[in-house]
MILO-212876 format. One record per residue (C-alpha): residue in one letter; x negated, z, y. Coordinates in nm, 4 decimals. Example, Ala and Ser with C-alpha at 12.3 -4.5 7.8 and 13.67 -1.06 7.14 Angstrom:
BEGIN
+----+----------+----------+----------+
: aa :       px :       pz :       py :
+----+----------+----------+----------+
:  A :  -1.2300 :   0.7800 :  -0.4500 :
:  S :  -1.3670 :   0.7140 :  -0.1060 :
+----+----------+----------+----------+
// end
This chain:
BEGIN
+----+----------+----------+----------+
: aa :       px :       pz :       py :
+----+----------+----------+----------+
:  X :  -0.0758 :   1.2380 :  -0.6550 :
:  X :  -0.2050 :   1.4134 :  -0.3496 :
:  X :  -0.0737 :   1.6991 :  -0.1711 :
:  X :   0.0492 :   1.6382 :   0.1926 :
:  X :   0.0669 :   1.2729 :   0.0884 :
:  X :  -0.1459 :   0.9840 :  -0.0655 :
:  X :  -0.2158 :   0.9186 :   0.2998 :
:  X :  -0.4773 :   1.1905 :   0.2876 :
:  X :  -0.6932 :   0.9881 :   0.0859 :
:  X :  -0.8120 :   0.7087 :   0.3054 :
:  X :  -0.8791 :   0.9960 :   0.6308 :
:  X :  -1.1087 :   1.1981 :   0.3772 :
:  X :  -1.2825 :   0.8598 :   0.2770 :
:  X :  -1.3397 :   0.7824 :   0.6464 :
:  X :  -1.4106 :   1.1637 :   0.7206 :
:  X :  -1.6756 :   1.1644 :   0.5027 :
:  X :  -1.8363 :   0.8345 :   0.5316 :
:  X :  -1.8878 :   0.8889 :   0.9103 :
:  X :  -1.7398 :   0.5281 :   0.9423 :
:  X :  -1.5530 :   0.3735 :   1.2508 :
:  X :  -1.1889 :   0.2902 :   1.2315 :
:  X :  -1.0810 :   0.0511 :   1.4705 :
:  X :  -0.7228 :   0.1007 :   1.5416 :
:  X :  -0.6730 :  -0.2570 :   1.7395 :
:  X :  -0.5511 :  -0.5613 :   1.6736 :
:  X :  -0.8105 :  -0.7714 :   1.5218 :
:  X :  -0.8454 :  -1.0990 :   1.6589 :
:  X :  -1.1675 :  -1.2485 :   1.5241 :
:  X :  -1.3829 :  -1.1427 :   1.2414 :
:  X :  -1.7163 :  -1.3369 :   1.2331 :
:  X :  -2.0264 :  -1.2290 :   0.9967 :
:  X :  -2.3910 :  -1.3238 :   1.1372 :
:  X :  -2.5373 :  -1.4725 :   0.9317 :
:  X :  -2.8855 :  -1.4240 :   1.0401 :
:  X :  -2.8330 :  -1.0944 :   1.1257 :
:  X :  -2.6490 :  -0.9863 :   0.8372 :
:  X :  -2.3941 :  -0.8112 :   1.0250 :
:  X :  -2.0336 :  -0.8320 :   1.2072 :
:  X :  -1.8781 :  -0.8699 :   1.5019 :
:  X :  -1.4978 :  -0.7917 :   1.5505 :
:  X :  -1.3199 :  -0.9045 :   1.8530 :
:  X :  -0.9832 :  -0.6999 :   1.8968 :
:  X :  -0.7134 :  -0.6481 :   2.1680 :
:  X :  -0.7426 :  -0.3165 :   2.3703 :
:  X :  -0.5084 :  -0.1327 :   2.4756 :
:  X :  -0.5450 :  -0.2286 :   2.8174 :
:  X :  -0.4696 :  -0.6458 :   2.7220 :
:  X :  -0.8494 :  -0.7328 :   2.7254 :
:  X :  -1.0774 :  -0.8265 :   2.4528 :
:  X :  -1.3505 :  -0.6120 :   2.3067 :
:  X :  -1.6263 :  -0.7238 :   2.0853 :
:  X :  -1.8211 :  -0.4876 :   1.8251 :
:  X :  -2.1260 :  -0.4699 :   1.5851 :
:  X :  -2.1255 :  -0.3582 :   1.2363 :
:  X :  -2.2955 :  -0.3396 :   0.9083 :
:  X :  -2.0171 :  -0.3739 :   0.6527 :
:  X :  -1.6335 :  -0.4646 :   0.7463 :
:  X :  -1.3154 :  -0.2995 :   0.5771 :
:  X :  -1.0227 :  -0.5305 :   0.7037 :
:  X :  -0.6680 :  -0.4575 :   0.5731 :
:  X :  -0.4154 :  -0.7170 :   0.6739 :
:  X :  -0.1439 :  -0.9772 :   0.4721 :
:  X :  -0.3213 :  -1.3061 :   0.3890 :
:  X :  -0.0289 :  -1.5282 :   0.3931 :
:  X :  -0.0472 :  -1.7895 :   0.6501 :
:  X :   0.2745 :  -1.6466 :   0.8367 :
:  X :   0.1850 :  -1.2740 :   0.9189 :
:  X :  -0.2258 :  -1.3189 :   0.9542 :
:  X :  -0.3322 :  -1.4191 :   1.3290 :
:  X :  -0.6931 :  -1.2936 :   1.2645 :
:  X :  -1.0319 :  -1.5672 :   1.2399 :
:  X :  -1.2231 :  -1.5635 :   1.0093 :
:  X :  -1.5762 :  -1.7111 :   1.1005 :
:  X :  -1.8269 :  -1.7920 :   0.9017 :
:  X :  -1.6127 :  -1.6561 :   0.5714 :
:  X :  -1.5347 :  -1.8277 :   0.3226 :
:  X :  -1.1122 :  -1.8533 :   0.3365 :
:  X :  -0.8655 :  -1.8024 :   0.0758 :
:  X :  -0.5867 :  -1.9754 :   0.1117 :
:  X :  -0.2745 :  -1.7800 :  -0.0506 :
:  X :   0.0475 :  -1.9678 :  -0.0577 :
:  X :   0.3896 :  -1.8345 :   0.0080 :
:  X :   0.5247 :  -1.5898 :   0.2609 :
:  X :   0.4584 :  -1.1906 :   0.3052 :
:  X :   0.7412 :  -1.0156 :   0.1102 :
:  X :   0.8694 :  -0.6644 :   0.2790 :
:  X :   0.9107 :  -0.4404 :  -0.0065 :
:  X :   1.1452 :  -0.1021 :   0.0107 :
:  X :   1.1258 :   0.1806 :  -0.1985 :
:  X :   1.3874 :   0.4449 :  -0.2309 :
:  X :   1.3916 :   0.8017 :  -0.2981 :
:  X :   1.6686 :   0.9431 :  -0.4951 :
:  X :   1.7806 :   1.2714 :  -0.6007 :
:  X :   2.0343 :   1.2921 :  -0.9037 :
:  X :   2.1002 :   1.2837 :  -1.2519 :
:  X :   2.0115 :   0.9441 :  -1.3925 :
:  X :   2.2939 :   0.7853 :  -1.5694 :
:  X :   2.1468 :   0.6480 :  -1.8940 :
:  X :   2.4001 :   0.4359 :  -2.0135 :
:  X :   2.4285 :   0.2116 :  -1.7073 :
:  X :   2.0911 :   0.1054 :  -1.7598 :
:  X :   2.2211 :  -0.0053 :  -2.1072 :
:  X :   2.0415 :   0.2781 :  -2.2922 :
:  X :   2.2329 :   0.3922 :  -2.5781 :
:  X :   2.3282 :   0.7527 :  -2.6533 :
:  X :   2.0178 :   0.9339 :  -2.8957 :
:  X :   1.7672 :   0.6466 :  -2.7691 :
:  X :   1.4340 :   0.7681 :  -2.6995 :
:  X :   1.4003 :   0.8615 :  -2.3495 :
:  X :   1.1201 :   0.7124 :  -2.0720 :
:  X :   1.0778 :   0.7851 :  -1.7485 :
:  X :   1.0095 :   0.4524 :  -1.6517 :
:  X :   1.2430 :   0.1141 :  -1.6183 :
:  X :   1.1332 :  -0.2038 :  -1.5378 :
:  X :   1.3802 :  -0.5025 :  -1.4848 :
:  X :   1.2789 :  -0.8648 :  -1.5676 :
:  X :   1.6236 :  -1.0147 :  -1.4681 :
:  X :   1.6164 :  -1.2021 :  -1.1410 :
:  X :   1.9757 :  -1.1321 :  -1.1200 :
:  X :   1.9383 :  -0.7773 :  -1.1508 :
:  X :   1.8963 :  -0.5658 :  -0.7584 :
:  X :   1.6531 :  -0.3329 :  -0.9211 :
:  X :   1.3191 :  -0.4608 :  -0.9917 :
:  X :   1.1797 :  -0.0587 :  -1.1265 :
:  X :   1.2691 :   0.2719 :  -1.1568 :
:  X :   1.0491 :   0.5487 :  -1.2079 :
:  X :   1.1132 :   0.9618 :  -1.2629 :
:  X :   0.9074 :   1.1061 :  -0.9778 :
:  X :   0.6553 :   1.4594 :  -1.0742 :
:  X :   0.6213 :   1.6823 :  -0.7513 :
:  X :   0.2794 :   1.7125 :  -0.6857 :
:  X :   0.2825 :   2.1174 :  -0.6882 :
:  X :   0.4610 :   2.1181 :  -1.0161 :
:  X :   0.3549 :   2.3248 :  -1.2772 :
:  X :   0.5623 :   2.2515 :  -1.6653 :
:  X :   0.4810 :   2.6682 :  -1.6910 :
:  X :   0.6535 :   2.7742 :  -1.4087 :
:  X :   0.9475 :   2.5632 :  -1.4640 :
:  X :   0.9493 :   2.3187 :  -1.7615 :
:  X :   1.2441 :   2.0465 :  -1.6386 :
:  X :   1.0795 :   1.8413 :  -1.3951 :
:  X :   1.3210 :   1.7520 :  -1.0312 :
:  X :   1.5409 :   1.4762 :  -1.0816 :
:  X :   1.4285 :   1.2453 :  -0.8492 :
:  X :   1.3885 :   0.8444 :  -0.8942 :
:  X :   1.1857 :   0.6032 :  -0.7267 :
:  X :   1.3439 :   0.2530 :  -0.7236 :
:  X :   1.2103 :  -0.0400 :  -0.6410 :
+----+----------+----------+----------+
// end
């Protein structure tokens, strides 16, 4: 867990690594092979195309067929199957009732629930720890529930 978010982690990685973050939309990704290096192409913000050079690529984006519009050139393609799934999380704040989740009275607590049933709306549910708690200061940690 990281203070101020986990967020914070990828803008001290790029802080510290000097490295360029492009924040376009890629269009083309092509390594050269003779040079060893990269070119991006990506959409400016004024509509027009931009090309640049670079030693190693980072590229985040879905690789299902239906959300990925960048080329790949010269790189080898995986193909995944299937669509991209939008997953939501949500942050709760109570007391969790037990017994619901078919946990009978006296059985050992967890603070973690994972549902296998494709019937079932929850897939997980998971106690969330503040990341400036301390167990000495106060030893009952915040109710509050992720579910997935």
């Amino acid at each position: 867990r990281v203070k101020g978010g986990n967020y914070k982690i990828p803008e001290c990685l790029l802080q510290k690594s000097k490295a360029t973050i492009l924040p376009y939309q890629v269009a083309n990704l092509e390594y050269l092979d003779k040079a060893d290096k990269y070119d991006i192409t990506y959409l400016t913000n004024e509509g027009g195309n931009s090309t640049k050079t670079f030693d190693a690529v980072v590229v985040a984006f879905p690789l299902t067929k239906d959300k990925s519009n960048v080329r790949l050139i010269n790189i080898e393609e995986k193909q995944f199957t299937g669509s991209y799934q939008r997953t939501l999380a949500y942050i709760v704040h109570g007391e969790l009732n037990r017994t619901r989740l078919g946990q009978a009275e006296g059985y050992a607590d967890t603070d973690n629930y994972f549902f296998i049933d494709p019937e079932e709306q929850i897939a997980s549910l998971s106690l969330l720890t503040p990341v400036d708690y301390d167990e000495k200061v106060k030893p009952e940690v915040p109710p509050v529930y992720k579910i997935f």
